[in-house]
N, C-alpha and C positions, 0 to 999 in steps of 0.2 A: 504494500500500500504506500502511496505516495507519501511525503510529509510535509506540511504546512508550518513553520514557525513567525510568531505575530511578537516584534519588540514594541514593549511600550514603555514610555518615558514618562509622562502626564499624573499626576496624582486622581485619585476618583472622579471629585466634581471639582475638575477646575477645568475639565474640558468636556469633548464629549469621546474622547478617543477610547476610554474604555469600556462604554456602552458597544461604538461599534465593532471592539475587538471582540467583542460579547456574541453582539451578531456574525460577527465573520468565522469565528471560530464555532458558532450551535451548524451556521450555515456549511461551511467546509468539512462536517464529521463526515458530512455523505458518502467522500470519494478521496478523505486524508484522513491521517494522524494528526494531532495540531498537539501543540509545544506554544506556551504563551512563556515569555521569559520579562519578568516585571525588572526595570532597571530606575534608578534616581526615584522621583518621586511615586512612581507607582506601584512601590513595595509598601504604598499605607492602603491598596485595594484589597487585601484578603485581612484587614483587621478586624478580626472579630469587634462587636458589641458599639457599629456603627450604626448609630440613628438620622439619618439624612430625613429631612421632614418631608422638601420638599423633591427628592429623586430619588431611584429604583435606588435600594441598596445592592452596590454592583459585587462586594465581597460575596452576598450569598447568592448572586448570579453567578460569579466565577466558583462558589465551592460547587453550584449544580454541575459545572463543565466538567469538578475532575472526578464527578461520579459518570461522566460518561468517558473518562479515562483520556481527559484529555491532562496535560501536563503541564501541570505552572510551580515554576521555580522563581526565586528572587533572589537578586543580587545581597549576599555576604556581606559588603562592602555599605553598600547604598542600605540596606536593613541595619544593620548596627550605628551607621551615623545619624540615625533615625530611632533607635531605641528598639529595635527589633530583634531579639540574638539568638539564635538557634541553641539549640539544648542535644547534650549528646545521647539522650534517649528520644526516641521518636513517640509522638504523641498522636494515635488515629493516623497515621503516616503523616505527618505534621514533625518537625524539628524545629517550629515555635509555638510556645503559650499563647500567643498573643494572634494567632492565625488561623483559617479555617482549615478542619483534617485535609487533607493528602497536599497540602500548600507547604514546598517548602524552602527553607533561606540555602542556597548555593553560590558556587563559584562561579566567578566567569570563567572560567574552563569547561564547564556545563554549555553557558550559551555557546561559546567555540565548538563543542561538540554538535549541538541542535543546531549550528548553521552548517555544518559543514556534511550533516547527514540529510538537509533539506532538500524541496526539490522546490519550495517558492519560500519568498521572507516576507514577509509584512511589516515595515518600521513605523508605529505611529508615534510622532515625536512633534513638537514646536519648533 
């Protein structure tokens, strides 16, 4: 099967880019794999216990994605200067408290690998 990887840079609702990674990624299960790789501010989308009044809470749209096995990792780097730190026991397949199960904090040597075993890249960024 093909594979789809979608970078995003954007924090939740400061745009609209991770709504349409949302969409792009339910939309491409069809006929890919999809690899969402969260970099800079978009490692605050899978934090648990966000109450957005007035938009979709997109963290529990992204946890729906990685029950249909799609793969979202976050930046190591960009998570901990953020207060986000991965834990050496896994949690629901989760490596942080502070995230939804199968969501978890990695290396950019991760995305290195998800680009380089891609067959299209998606970069949504400012």
């Amino acid at each position: 099967m093909k594979i789809l990887t979608i970078v995003l840079t954007d924090g939740p609702y400061i745009s609209e880019y991770a709504e349409i990674a949302y969409k792009l990624a339910e939309a491409a299960l069809q006929q890919y794999k999809v690899n969402i790789f969260l970099y800079l501010d978009a490692v605050h989308i899978p934090k648990k216990g966000q109450d957005p009044s007035f938009f979709i809470n997109i963290g529990q749209l992204f946890s729906g994605l990685t029950e249909k096995a799609v793969v979202i990792r976050a930046c190591a780097r960009c998570a901990g200067a953020r207060g986000y730190l991965p834990e050496e026991e896994i949690i629901q397949g989760s490596n942080c408290r502070d995230y939804f199960p199968r969501i978890r904090i990695t290396s950019l040597y991760e995305l290195s690998e998800m680009l380089s075993k891609s067959d299209r890249v998606i970069s949504l960024s400012r």
